[in-house]
N, C-alpha and C positions, 0 to 999 in steps of 0.2 A: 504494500500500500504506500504511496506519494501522499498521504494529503496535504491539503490547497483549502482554504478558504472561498467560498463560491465568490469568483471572481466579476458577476455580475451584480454581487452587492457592495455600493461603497460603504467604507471605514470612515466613522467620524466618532470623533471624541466628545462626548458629553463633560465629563468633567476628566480629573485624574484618575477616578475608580472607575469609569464607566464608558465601554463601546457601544459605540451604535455602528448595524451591520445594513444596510440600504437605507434608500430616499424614500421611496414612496410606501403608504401606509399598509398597502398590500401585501408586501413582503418584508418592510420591515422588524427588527426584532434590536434589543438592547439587551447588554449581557454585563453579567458585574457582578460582587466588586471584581475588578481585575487590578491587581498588584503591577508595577511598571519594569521586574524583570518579566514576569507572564508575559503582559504586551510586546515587549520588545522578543519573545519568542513566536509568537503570533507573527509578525514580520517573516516570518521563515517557513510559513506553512503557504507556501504558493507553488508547490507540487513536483520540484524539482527535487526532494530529498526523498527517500524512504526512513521511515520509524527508527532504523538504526543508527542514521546519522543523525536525524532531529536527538535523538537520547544522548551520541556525543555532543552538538551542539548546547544543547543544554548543560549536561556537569562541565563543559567551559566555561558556560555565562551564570556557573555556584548556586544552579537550581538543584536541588535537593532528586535523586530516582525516583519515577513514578508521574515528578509535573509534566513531561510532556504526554506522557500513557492518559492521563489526567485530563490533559486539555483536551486529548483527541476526542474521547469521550465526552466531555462537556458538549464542545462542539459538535459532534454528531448527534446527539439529544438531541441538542438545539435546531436539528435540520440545516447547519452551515458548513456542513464538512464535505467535502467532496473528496473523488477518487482519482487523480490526473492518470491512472494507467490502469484504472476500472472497466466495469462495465463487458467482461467477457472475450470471445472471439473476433465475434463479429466489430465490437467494438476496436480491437488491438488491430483489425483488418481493416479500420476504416484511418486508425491515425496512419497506419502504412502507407496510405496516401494522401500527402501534406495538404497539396492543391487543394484535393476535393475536402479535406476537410478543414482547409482554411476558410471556403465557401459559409461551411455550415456553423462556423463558431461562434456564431451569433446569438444559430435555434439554439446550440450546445449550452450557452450559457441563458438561456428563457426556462429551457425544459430543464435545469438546476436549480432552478425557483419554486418550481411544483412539486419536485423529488424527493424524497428524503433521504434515503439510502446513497451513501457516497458511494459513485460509480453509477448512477441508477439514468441519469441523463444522459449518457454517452452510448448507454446499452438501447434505451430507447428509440435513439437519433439513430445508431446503426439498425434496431428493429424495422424502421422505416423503409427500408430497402429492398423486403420483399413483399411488401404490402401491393397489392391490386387496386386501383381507383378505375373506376370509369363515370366519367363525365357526360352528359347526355346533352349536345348544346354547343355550338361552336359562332357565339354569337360575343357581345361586349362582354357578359357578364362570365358564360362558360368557359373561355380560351384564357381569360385572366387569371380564374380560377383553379385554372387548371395547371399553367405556368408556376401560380404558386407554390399548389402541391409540390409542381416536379424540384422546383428549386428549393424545396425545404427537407428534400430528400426522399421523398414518394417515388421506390424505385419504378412502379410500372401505372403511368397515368394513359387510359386510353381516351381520346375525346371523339365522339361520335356526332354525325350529323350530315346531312344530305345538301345539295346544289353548291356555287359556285359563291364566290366567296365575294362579294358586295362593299362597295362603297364606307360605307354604313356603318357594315363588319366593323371594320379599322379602330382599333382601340392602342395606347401604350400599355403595353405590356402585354398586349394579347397580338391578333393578328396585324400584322406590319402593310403596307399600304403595295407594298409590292406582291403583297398574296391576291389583290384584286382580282377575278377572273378564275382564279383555280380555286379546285373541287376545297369547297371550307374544311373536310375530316382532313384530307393532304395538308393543306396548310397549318391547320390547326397541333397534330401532328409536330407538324417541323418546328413549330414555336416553341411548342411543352419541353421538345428534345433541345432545343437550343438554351433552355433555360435549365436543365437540370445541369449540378454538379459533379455528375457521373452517369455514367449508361446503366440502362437496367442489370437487375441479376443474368445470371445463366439460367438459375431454375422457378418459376413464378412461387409466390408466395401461398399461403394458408391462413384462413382464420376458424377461431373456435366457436362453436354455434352450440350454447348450450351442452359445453363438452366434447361437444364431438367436430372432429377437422372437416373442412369443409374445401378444395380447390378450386373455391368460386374466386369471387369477387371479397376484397374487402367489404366496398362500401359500392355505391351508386349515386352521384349526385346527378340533378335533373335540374338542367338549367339552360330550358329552349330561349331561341328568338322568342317564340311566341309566347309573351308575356301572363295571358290569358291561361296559359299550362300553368302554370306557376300560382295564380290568383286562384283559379278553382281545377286543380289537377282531376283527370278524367282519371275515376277508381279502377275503371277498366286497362287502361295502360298497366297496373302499377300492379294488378293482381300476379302476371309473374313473380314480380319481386318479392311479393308477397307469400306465393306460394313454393319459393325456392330458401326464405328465411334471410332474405338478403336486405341489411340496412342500406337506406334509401332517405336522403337529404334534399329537399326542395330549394331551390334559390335563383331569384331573376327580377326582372322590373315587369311592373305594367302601369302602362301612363307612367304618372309620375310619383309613384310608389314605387319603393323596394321591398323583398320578402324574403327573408331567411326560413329555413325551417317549412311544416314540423321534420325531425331527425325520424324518420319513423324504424323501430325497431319492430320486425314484426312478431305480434302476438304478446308487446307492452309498452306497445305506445299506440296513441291513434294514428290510423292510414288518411290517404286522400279519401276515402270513401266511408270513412267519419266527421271526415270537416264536412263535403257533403249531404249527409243527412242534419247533421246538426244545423247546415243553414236550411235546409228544405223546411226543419223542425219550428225555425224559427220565422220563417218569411215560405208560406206556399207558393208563392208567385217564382223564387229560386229559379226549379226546374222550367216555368214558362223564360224568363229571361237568359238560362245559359244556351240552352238549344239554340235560341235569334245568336248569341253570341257568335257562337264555336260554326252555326253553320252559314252566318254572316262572314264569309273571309274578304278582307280589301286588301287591296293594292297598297295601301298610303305604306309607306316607311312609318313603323310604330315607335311612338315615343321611347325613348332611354338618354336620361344625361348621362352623359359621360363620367360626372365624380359620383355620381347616383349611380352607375353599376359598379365605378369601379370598388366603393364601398359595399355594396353586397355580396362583389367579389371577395372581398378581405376578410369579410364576415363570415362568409360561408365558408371557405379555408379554413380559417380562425377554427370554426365547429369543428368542421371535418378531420383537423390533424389532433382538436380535443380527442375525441371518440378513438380515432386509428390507434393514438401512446394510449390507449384503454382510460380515457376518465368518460365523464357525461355530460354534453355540455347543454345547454338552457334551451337548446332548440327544440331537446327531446321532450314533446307533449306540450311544444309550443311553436308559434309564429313570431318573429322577430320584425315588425314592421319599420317603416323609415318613410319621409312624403317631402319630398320641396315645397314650400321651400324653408321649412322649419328645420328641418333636416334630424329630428328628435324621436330615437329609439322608445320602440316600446312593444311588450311583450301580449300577443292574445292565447290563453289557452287555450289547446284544443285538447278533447274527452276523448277518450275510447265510447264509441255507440252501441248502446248494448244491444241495436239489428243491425252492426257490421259484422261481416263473419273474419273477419280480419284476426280474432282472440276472442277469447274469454267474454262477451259481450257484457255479463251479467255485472264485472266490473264494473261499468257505466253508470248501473241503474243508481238512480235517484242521486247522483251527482248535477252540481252546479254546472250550465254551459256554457262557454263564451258569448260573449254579446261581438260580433265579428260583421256585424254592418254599422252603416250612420255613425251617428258622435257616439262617442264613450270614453270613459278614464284610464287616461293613463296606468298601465301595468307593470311598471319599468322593472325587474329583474324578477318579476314571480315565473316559478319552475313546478305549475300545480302538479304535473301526473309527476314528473322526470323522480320528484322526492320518491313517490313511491316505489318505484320500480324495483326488481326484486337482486337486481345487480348481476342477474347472469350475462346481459347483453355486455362483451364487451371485445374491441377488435385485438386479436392476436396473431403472432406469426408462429 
């Protein structure tokens, strides 16, 4: 073991007895009393030594045996300790190459924030490499999203999508103005590979589904041009996904709304064809206005700003690498809404329906349902079902 102080929190001094370990409230922690030979040994734990030497460094500087055994300890409690030559195989195969993971030293020190186990963010960042994404959407919002994945270490991102790559298309960081004309999945393609920090594995990855291994798909994000997918997702699409046990993430504009979410895990979380009864439930007139919708197709170029996808983009990422390193993040059993030009998050739950056959319906009954048309308040980080869930959903390799 090396350890290192997580190098993504800064050190500042409170007083003489007392560190404080980051800036911001989220991850800050202060630790103390701390004595000023201790401190000046803390100086030494940035991951170029192993335990042996830190133990000589110390009965140099007339610490007593045991204080650094001591500190190490302290500090891993505290969740500040990390492993500079942790985290496994896979991980000792990724510092092997410097390049690609100078790229990622970034996530390397985000995902040491979440962790607690020294070594446990390096093993994760390299877990990321055989993970499967596919993106469904090769539009602003999907090819953004998608680039992120790859660049954040998502060794195999596929983005799927039909015709020829438009004007329109054209976004930074997703499709480049020179893809105009060619088939959008080709170009899209070449963007995600152009932004990853290394090429996919040799051999595709796995995740666990309720125990048992799966050579599917990690996840599935769905994230058409057609905004309207996304505002009221056809249940029908999504029943494969459904019935193969494959998580399934919504995200895209319509008009001038953004929409993260819901994360749908199937069989504990609600599907698109929950959110749909639930609004049928609330408003009968629904089903007469989606059909004029969906089979009303125009021509116009549909609205999308440009910082308005690229923000749903970031967001839907954001979720999607929560879920993949195994946490849960806010989408699951919920909507993450966003509208110009207030630009101001806010969360709508959505229920499991207890006549979807998506799960367990019964779950539903006699639950509270989102109010998901016209005015309503503000929900800003309520996570109604996601608390429930019984924690077996979670992405592995």
């Amino acid at each position: 073991m090396h350890p290192m102080v997580k190098p993504a929190l800064r050190r500042g001094w409170r007083d003489l007895h007392t560190v404080q370990f980051g800036m911001a409230p989220a991850h800050a922690m202060v630790l103390g009393p701390m004595d000023t030979a201790t401190g000046s040994l803390l100086t030494l734990f940035d991951g170029t030594r192993g335990l042996p030497l830190l133990r000589d460094e110390g009965r140099r500087m007339g610490l007593p045996d045991g204080r650094v055994d001591g500190l190490v300890e302290r500090l891993s409690r505290a969740g500040l300790l990390d492993d500079a030559t942790g985290g496994g195989p896979a991980a000792d195969a990724l510092r092997a190459r410097p390049a690609v993971l100078d790229r990622l030293r970034p996530d390397a020190a985000s995902l040491s924030l979440v962790t607690g186990e020294p070594g446990a963010a390096m093993r994760r960042l390299a877990a990321r490499r055989v993970l499967r994404v596919q993106v469904r959407g090769a539009g602003r919002v999907g090819v953004v999203l998608a680039s992120a994945l790859a660049a954040a270490g998502v060794g195999r991102v596929d983005v799927q999508d039909g015709g020829c790559v438009e004007p329109w298309d054209v976004a930074p960081g997703g499709l480049p103005v020179e893809s105009v004309g060619e088939r959008r999945d080709e170009a899209a393609r070449r963007a995600v590979r152009g932004a990853a920090p290394m090429g996919p594995p040799r051999r595709g990855g796995t995740r666990a589904v309720h125990g048992q291994d799966d050579p599917g798909l990690s996840l599935v994000i769905v994230a058409p041009r057609d905004g309207l997918s996304v505002h009221a997702p056809d249940p029908a699409a999504s029943e494969p996904l459904i019935a193969s046990g494959t998580p399934h993430l919504f995200a895209g504009v319509v008009e001038g709304t953004g929409v993260v979410g819901p994360l749908v895990l199937p069989g504990e979380t609600a599907c698109a064809g929950c959110l749909d009864l639930e609004r049928t439930d609330r408003d009968p007139t629904w089903p007469r206005l989606l059909a004029q919708w969906r089979s009303g197709r125009t021509r116009q170029v549909p609205a999308g700003d440009l910082t308005l996808s690229a923000t749903v983009a970031g967001l839907a990422a954001g979720h999607a690498l929560a879920f993949l390193d195994g946490g849960l993040p806010s989408s699951a059993g919920a909507r993450w809404e966003i509208s110009v030009p207030g630009l101001d998050w806010h969360s709508r739950p959505v229920w499991q329906h207890p006549a979807c056959p998506c799960g367990p319906g019964e779950k539903g009954k006699g639950e509270q349902t989102s109010d998901d048309e016209g005015p309503h308040e503000t929900m800003a980080g309520q996570q109604p079902h996601a608390a429930r869930l019984s924690g077996t959903w979670r992405a592995h390799v």
